[in-house]
C-alpha positions as CSV (number, residue, x, y, z in Angstrom):
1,X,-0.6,-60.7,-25.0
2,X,2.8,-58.7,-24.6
3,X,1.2,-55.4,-25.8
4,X,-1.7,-55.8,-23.1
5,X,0.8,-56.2,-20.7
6,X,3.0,-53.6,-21.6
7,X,-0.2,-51.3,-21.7
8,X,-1.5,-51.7,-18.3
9,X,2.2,-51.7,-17.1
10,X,2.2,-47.8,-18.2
11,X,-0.8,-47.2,-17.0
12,X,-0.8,-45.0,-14.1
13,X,-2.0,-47.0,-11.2
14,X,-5.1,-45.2,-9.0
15,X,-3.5,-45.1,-5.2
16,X,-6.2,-46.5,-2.7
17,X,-7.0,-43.9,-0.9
18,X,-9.1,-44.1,2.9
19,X,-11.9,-41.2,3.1
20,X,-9.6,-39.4,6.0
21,X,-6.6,-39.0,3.2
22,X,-9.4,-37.9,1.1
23,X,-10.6,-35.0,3.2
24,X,-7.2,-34.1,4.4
25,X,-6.1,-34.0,0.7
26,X,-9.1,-32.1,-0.7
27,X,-8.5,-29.7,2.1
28,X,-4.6,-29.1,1.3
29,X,-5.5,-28.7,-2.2
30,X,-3.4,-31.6,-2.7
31,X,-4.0,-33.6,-5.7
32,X,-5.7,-36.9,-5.8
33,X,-5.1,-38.2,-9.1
34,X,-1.6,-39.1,-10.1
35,X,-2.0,-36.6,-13.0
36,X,-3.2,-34.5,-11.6
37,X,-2.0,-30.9,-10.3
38,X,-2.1,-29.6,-6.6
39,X,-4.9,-26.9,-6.0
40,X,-2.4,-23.3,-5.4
41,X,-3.9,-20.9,-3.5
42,X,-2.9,-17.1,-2.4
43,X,-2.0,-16.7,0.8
44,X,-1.2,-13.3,2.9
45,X,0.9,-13.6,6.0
46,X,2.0,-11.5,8.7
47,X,5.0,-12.2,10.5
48,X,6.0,-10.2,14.1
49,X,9.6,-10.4,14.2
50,X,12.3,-8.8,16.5
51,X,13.1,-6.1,14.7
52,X,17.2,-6.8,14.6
53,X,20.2,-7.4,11.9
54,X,19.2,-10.0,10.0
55,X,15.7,-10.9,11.1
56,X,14.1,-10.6,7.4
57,X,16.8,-11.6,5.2
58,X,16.0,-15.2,7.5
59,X,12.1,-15.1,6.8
60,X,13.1,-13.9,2.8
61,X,15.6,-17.1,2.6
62,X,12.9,-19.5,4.2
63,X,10.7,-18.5,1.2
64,X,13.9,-18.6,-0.4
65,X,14.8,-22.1,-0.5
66,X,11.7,-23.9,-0.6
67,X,10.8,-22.3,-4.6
68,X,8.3,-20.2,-3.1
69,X,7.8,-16.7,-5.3
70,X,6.4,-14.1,-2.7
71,X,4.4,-11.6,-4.7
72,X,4.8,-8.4,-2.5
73,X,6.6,-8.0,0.9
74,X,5.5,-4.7,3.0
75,X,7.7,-4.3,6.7
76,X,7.5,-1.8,8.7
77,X,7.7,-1.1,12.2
78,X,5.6,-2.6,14.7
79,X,3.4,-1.3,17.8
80,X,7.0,-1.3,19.4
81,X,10.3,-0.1,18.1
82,X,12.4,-3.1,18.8
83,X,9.6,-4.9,16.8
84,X,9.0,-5.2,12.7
85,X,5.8,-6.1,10.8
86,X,5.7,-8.2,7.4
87,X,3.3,-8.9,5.5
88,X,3.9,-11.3,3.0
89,X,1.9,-12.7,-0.4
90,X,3.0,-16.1,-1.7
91,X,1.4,-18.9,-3.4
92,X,1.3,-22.8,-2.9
93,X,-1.0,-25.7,-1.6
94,X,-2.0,-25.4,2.4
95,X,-0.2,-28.4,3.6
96,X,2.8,-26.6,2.4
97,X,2.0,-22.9,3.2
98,X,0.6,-24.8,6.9
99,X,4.3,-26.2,6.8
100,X,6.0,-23.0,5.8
101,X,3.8,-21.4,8.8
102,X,5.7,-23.9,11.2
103,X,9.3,-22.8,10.4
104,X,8.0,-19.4,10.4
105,X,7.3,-20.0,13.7
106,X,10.8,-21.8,14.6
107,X,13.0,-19.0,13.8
108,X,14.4,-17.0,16.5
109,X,13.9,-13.7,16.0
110,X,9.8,-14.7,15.3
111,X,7.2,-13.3,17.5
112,X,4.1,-14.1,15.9
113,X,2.4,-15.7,12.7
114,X,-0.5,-15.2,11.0
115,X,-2.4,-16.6,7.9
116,X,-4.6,-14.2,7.2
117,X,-6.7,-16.1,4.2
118,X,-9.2,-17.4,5.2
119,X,-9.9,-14.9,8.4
120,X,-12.2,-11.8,8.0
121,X,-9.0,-9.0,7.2
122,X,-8.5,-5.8,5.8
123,X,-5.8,-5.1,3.5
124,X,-4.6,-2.4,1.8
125,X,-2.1,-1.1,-0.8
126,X,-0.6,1.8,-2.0
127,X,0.5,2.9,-5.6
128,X,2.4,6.3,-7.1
129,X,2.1,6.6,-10.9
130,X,3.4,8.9,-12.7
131,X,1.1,9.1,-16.5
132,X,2.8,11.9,-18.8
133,X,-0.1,13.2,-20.5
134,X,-0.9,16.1,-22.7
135,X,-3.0,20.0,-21.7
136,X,-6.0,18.2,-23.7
137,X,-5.2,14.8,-21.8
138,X,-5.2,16.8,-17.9
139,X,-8.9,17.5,-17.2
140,X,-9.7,13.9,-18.5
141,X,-7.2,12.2,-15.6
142,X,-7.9,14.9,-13.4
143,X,-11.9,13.4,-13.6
144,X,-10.6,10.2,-12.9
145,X,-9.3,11.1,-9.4
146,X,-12.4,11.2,-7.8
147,X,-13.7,7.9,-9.8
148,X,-10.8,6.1,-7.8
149,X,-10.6,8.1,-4.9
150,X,-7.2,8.6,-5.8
151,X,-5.2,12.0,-5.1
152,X,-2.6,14.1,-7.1
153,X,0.9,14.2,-6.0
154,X,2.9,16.1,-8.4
155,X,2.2,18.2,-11.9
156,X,4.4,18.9,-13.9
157,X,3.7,20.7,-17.2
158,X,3.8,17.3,-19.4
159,X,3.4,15.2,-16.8
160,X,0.8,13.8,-13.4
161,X,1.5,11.7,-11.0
162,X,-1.0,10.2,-9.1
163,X,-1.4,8.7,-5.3
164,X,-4.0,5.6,-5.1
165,X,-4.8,3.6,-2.2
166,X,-7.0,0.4,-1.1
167,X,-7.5,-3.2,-2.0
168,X,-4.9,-4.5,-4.8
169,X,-7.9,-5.1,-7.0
170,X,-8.8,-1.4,-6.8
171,X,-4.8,-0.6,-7.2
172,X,-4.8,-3.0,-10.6
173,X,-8.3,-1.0,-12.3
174,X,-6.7,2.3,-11.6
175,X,-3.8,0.8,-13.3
176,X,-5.6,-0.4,-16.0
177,X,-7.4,2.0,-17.1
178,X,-3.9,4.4,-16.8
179,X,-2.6,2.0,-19.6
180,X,-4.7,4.2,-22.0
181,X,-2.3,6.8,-21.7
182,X,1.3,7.6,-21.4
183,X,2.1,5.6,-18.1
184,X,6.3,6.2,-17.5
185,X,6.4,4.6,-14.0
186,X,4.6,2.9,-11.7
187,X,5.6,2.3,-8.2
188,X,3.5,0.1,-5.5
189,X,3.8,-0.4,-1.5
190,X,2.8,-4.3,-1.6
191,X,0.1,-5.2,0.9
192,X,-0.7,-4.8,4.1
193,X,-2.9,-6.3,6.0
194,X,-4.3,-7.0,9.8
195,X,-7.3,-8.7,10.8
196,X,-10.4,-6.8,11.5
197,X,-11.6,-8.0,15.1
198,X,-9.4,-8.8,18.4
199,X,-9.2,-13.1,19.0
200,X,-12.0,-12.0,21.9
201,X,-14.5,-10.2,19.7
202,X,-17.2,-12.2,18.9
């Protein structure tokens, strides 16, 4: 009798859940079951700030102190001087990210917020690297140029460095299929991204 108690006392115990903490779960990517693990997604943001002393190291240390790792940060100037463009790629659940967004939005120096995600974007990225390769080795890379659509940016006589731009899955083949050869350094822009149509466009 003890060791059936004792069993179903370590039993995790199935929280009763209505179908609106359902939904709103399922929708966060929050987990259901107690053992379960949250559902992570990757999210880009872009973040209008004034562009002033201090104004990123405050949207850095929100990311900061809430554990979040932000993958690549891009900033920029805006359409205006006295205004800087971020955009950010992090990781986590939406209720969190959606939280996040909030106290994006409190600080002071914060114009504008966006979570691009799930909206119809374009984003784009931009890589240098530099493969050091021999005079057998040149015409080979040099083919792979216009494969990539990529540019050269400097020659040297052991060495080419290359210029490739566009989506960071197009960034990551080109630097794949670099990894056959001698690549000494490899140096990327992080994303940017804006959304494709105006709120009006329809």
């Amino acid at each position: 009798m003890s060791n059936d108690t004792t069993s179903n006392n370590t039993t995790a115990v199935m929280p009763e859940l209505t179908p609106q903490q359902l939904f709103r779960k399922q929708a966060a990517g929050e987990a259901i079951h107690p053992d379960a693990e949250d559902s992570i997604h990757r999210h880009v943001l872009t973040v209008l700030i004034e562009n002033t002393i201090g104004a990123l190291n405050r949207v850095s240390n929100l990311f900061s102190q809430r554990g979040f790792n932000l993958e690549s940060v891009a900033v920029g100037e805006g359409l205006k001087p006295e205004q800087a463009r971020l955009t950010l790629v992090t990781t986590g659940n939406d209720r969190i990210i959606a939280q996040v967004l909030k106290q994006l939005n409190a600080l002071i120096d914060t114009i504008e917020v966006e979570d691009l995600t799930e909206e119809d974007h374009v984003e784009r990225e931009l890589c240098l690297v530099k493969v050091r390769c021999t005079s057998e080795e040149r015409g080979v890379l040099l083919a792979m140029v216009d494969v990539f659509r990529a540019s050269v940016v400097n020659i040297t006589p052991d060495s080419l460095t290359f210029e490739v731009t566009g989506p960071t899955a197009k960034v990551n083949a080109f630097i794949g299929v670099m990894k056959d050869y001698d690549v000494r350094e490899v140096a990327r822009s992080g994303r940017v991204a804006m959304r494709r149509r105006l709120a009006f466009e329809h």
